[in-house]
N, C-alpha and C positions, 0 to 999 in steps of 0.2 A: 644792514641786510643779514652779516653772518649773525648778528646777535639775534634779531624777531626769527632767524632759522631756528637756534638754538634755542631757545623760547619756546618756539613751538615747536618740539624735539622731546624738551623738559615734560610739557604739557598729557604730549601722545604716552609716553611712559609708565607719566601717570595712571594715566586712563589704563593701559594693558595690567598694568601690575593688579587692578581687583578681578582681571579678566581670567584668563587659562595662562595657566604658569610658564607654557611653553611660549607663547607670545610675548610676556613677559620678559623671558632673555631675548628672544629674537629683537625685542624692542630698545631693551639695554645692549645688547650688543651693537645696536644698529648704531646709539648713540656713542659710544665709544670709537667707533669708525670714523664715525663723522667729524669728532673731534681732530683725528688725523687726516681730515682732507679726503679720506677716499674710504669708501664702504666694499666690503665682500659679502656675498652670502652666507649663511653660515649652515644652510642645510639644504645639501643636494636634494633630497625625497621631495619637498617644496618647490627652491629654485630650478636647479636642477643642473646648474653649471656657477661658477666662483662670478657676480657680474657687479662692477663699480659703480658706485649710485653717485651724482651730483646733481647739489641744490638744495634747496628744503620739501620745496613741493613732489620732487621725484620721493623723498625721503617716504612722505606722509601716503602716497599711494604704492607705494613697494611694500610699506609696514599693512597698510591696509591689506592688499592681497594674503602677504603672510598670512592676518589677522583670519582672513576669510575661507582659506584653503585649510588651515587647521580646524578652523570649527566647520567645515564642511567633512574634512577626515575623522573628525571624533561621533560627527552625524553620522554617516556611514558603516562604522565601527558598533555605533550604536544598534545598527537594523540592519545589522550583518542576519542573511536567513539565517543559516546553520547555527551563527554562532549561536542565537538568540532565540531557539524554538518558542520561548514564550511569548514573539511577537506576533504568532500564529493565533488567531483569534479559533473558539471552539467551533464559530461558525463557518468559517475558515476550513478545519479540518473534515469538517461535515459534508460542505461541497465540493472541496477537493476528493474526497474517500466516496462521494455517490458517483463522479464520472469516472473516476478509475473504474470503481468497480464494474459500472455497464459496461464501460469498452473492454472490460479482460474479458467476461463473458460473452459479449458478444462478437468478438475476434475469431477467440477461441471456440465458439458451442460449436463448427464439424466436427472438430475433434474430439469433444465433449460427448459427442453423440458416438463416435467410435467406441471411444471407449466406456460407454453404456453397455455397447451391445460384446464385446468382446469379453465385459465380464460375465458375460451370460454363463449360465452353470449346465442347460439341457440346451444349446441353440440349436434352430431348425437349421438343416441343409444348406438350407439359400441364404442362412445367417452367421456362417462359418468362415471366419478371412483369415489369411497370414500374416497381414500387419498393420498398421494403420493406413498406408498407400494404397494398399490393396481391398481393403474396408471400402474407402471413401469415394477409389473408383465403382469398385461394384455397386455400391447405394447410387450413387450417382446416374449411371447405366441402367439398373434395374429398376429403382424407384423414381427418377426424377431428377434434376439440378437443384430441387431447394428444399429436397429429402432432409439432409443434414440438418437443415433450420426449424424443423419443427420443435416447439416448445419455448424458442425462442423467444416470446411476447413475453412470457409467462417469468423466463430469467432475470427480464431487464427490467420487470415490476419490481421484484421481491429484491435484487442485487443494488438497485437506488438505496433504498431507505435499509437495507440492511449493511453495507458497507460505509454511507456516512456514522452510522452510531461506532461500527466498527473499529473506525478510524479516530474518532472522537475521542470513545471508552480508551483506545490505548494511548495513545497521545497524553490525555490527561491524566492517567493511573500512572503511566510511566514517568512523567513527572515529577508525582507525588510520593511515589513510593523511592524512588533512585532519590529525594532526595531524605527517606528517614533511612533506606539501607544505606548509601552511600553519599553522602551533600558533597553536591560541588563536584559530582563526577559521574560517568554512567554507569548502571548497575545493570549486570547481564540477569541476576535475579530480578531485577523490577521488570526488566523487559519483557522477560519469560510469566511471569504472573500478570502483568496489562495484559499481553494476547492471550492467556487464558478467560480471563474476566470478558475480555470483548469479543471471546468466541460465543460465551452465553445468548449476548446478545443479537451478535451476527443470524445463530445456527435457531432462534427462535421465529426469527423473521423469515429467513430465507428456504427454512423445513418444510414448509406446504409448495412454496415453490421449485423444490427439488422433488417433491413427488411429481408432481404434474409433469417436468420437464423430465423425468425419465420413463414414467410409462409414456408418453408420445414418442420417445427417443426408439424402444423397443421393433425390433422386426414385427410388420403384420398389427402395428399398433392399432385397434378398435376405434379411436376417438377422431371422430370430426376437426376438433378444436380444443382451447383453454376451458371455453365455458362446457362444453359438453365432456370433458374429462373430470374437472372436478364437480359437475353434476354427476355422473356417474358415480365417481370415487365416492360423495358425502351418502347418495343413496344405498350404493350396496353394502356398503364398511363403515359407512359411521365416518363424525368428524375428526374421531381418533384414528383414522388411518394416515391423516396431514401429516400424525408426529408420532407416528408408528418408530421410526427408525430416529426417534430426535436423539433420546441416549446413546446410541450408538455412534448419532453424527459427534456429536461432545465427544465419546469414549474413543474418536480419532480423531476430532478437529482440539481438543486441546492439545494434546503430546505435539500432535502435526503444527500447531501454530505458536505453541512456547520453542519447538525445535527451529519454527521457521525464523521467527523473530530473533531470537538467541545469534545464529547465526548470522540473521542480515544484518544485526546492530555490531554484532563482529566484525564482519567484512569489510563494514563500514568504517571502522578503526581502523582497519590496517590498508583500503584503499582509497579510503575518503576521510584523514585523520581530522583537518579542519573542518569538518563538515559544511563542507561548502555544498552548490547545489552544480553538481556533478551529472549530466545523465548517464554519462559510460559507467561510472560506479554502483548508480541507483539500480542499473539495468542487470551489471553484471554478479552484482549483491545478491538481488530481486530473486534472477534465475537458478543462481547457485542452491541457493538457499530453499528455494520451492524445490529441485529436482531430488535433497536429501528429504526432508519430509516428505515427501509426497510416495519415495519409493520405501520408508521405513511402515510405514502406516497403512501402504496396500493393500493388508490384508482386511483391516479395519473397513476399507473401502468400498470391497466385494460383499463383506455382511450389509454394509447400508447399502447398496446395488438390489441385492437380494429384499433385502426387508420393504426398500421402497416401490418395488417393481412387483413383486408377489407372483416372480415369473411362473408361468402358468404348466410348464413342461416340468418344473423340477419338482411344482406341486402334487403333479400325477407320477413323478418315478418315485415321490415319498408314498404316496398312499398306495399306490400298485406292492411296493414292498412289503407295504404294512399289513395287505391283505384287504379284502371288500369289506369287513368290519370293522376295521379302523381307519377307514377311507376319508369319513368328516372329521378328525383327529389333524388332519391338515390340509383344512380348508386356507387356512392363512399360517404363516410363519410369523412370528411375535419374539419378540426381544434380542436381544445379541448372544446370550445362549443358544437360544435356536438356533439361529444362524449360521452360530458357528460349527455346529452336531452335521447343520444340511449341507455348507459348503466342503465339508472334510470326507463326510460321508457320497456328495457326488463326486467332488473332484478331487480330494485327498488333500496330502501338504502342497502340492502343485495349485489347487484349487484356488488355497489364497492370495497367489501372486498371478492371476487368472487378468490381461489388461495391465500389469507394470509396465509396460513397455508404451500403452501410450498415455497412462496417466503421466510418466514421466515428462514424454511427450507436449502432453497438452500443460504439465505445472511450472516448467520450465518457459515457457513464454509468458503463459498466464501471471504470476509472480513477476517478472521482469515489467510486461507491460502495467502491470497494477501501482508497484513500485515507483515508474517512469512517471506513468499520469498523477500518478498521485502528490510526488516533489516533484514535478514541473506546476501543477494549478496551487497547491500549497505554496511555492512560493512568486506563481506569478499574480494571486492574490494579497499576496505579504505585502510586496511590494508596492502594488496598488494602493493600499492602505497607505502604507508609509510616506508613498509619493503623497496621497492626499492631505497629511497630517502636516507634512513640510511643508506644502503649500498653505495651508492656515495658516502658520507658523508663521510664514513669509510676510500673506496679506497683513496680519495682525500687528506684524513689526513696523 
């Protein structure tokens, strides 16, 4: 009996040694035990307590589990999310980055709407609030309960398919580039040029639908709906009115989204060093990280307010100035120059921090929630994946 033990003892040893190295000793070790009549564990993390094996057949299933808990650990190590961003498929970050992006916007658009109207540069009477509380009751009260949501349709078109590429473009630049500036480690430079690259892309999609969702956002708004606003808009201004303010948007969503990234891939270092998938960290990354861009870049914010709204009060204290003969001189306000002559000239240096208070507001959630949704379906996607590839894996064996 101890010899056909020992036999097949010799046998299994065999077998581990062309396997993973670490079963390998656990398996020579096992035998050397056994030679002395009594076995110990020899790795807590595993067993999980010192436990004495007797027989041969206790032998041969003890070494097996060993066998199967390490190659189950080395599996798991292997489709580790964080460790491993590359097990995130492109299409992957695609669908993850289009529901993020609906749900930030759509969370967020009262406050989005607030602060539309608070950047106003001439606002009427009954369009003058103290803060964003005070905004959202009064709309509320005056206009309606679902005041606020108007434009709404028109954001969660344009924020799908602009946010998946968004997501995509930086994911996979950041990649590529971290690894010719820095291989084999993160690079706050690659980070910061992905989110430039996929702001191009974001801010080309998403530019006709930030006109539309700010003239309806406007006090005393003219438009019915999505379709009768951008009917109106192509009739009276042409198709270039969509991307009137597109330079502008770039000339503050880059700085704004290299500062943001920069930072959140920071934070994410010092509070998610393993990058694991964390929500408290994504969340609290996310918000930090939106609430400094968003309040350096303010001013950038109120020339694209102005440019894309062509508010109609500031239009008439430019041309009242100018005198009745240079009146159609500014029929429309055009480029970020402009802008910035109109914004300084109504509201001075004050002018262009005109609404920081609740863009802050609304970037600080927005970011956090975009963040969250986006590493929670990025990797409860992953995961899915991987689950289904282990189970191939499984049936096939």
């Amino acid at each position: 009996m101890e010899t056909d033990g020992f036999v097949r003892k010799r046998r299994m040893t065999a077998e581990s040694s062309s396997g993973d190295p670490g079963v390998a000793g656990a398996s020579a070790g096992a035998e050397v035990r056994w030679l002395g009549g009594r076995f110990w564990g020899v790795s807590e993390s595993i067993v999980g307590s010192l436990t004495p094996r007797i027989g041969g057949q206790a032998q041969i299933q003890t070494v097996d589990l060993i066998r199967v808990a390490a190659a189950e650990q080395t599996e798991d190590d292997e489709h580790d999310y964080e460790g491993l961003p590359q097990g995130a498929s492109t299409r992957t970050h695609m669908l993850a980055g289009a529901v993020a992006g609906i749900m930030e916007h759509c969370l967020m658009f009262p406050v989005d709407c607030v602060k539309t109207r608070m950047q106003s540069l001439q606002p009427e009477p009954a369009a003058r609030y103290r803060n964003v509380m005070d905004a959202l009751r009064r709309i509320i009260a005056t206009e309606g309960v679902w005041r606020p949501m108007r434009g709404l349709n028109a954001t969660a078109i344009g924020a799908g398919p602009a946010h998946a590429l968004y997501f995509a473009c930086y994911e996979k630049l950041k990649r590529t580039l971290s690894d010719v500036i820095h291989p084999g480690a993160n690079s706050h430079l690659a980070n910061g040029a992905a989110g430039c690259a996929a702001t191009l892309l974001h801010d080309a999609i998403m530019n006709p639908a930030e006109v539309v969702k700010q003239r309806m956002q406007m006090y005393n708004s003219p438009y019915r709906g999505v379709l009768d606003c951008v009917g109106a808009v192509w009739q009276k201004e042409g198709a270039a009115a969509f991307y009137r303010s597109y330079t502008t948007q770039l000339t503050m969503n880059v700085p704004f989204q290299a500062f943001h990234f920069m930072t959140y891939e920071y934070l994410q270092e010092l509070l998610n060093p393993k990058r694991q998938y964390k929500p408290s960290s994504h969340m609290l990354s996310g918000a930090l990280a939106g609430a400094i861009a968003a309040a350096v870049t303010t001013p950038l914010d109120v020339c694209k307010t102005l440019l894309n709204t062509q508010e109609s009060m500031a239009l008439s204290s430019l041309s009242s100035g100018q005198g009745r003969g240079q009146g159609q001189a500014h029929r429309h306000i055009s480029g970020l120059a402009h802008a910035f002559r109109t914004v300084y000239r109504l509201g001075g240096l004050k002018g262009f921090f005109k609404g920081v208070q609740a863009r802050i507001i609304y970037q600080m959630p927005s970011t956090a929630i975009s963040w969250s949704v986006y590493e929670f379906f990025k990797y409860g996607l992953t995961e899915h994946q991987h689950n289904k590839r282990r189970a191939m894996t499984h049936l096939e064996q």
